[in-house]
C-alpha positions in Angstrom: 19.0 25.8 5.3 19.9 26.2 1.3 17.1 23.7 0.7 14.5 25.3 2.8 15.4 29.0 0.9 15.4 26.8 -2.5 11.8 25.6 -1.6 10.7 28.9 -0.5 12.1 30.6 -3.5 10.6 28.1 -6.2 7.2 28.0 -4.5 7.5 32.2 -4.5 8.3 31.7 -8.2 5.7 29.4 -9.4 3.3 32.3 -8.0 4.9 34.7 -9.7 4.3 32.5 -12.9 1.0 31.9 -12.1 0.4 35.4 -11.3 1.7 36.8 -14.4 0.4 33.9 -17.2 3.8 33.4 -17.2 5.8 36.4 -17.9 8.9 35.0 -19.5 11.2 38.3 -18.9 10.3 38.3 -14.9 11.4 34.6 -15.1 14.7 34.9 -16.9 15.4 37.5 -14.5 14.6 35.6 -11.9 16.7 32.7 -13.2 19.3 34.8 -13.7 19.3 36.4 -9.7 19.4 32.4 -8.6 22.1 31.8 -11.1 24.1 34.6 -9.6 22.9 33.6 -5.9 24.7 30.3 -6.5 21.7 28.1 -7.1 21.7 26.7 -10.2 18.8 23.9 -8.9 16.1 27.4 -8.8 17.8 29.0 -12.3 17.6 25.6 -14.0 13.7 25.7 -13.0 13.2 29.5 -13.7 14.6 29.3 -16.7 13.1 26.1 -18.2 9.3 27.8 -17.2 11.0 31.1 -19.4 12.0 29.0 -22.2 8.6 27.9 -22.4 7.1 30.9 -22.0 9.2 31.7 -25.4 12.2 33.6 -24.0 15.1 32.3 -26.1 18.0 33.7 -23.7 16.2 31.3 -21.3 16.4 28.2 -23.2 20.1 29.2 -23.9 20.8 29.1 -20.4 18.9 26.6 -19.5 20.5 24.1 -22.6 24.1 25.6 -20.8 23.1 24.0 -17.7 21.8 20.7 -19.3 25.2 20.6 -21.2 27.4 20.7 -18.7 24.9 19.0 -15.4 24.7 22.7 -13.5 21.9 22.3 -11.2 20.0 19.3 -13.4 20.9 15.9 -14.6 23.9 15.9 -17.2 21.9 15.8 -20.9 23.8 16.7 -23.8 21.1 15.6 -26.4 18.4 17.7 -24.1 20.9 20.9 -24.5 20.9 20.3 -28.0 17.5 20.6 -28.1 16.9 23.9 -26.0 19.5 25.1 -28.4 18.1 24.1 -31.5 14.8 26.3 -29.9 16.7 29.0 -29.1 18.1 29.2 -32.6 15.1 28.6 -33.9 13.8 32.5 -32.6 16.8 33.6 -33.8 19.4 33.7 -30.7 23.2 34.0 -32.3 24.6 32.3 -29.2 22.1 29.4 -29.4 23.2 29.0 -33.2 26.9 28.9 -32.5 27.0 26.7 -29.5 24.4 24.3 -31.8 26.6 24.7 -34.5 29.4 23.4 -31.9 27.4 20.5 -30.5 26.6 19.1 -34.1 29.9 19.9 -35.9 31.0 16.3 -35.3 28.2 14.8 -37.0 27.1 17.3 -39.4 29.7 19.8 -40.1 27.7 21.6 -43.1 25.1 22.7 -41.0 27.2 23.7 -38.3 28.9 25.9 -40.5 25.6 27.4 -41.8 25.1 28.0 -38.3 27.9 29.5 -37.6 27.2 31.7 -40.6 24.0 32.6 -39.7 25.0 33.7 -35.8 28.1 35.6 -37.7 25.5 37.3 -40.0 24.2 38.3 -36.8 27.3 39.9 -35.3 27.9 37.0 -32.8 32.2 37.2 -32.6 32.7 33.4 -32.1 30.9 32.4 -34.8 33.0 34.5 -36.6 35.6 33.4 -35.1 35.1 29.8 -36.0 34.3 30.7 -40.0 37.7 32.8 -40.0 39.8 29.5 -39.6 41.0 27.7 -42.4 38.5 25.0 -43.8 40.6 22.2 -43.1 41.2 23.2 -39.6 37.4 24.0 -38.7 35.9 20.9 -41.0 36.5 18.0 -38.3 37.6 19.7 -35.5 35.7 19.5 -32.2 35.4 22.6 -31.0 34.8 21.5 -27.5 31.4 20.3 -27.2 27.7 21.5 -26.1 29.0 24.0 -23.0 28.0 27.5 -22.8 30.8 29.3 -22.3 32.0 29.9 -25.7 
């Protein structure tokens, strides 16, 4: 039954995409409705179309789901790279959960990062530049996921 309303729901979205050249705000929403519906399978789909269609709180969510294997394959690299878009627009919680993802690798641009999404008002990025530079330089901060 899930599958059959999962079907019916993505083939009543991809209308709705087609319908409206792809209006990324009717998308996210939608993403966001599945999300909250329990099925992540639809949001993942919803809001990969959105993130294409340029909504950056879309590719955030859909690079949460790609970090952690919500509803699509496990990917961490992937997330990183829906994140890296997302940041890109300028989205403070797509900077700070990049900054995250490449802080054991490249911990000065992960800090400038952070700085940036602090600049922006985002409270874990602050967060993260009020700890002590030896304790933040080094430290994994817990990965790619979305729930920071």
């Amino acid at each position: 039954m899930r599958l059959a309303l999962t079907v019916m729901m993505f083939a009543a979205s991809a209308s709705h995409a087609q319908s409206s050249a792809y209006d990324a705000d009717g998308l996210s929403y939608d993403g966001a409705v599945a999300y909250d519906a329990g099925n992540s399978v639809l949001a993942a789909v919803l809001w990969r179309l959105a993130g294409k269609a340029g909504s950056s709180e879309s590719m955030t969510a859909y690079a949460g789901l790609r970090a952690a294997g919500d509803g699509v394959a496990e990917n961490p690299e992937d997330a990183l790279h829906w994140y890296a878009r997302a940041a890109r627009r300028g989205d403070a919680h797509a900077m700070a959960l990049l900054a995250d993802g490449l802080f054991a690798v490249d911990p000065k641009r992960a800090r400038a990062l952070y700085s940036q999404a602090a600049a922006l008002g985002h409270d874990y990025a602050k967060l993260r530049l009020a700890q002590p530079p030896g304790e933040i330089d080094g430290e994994d901060p817990g990965g790619i996921g979305g729930n920071q």
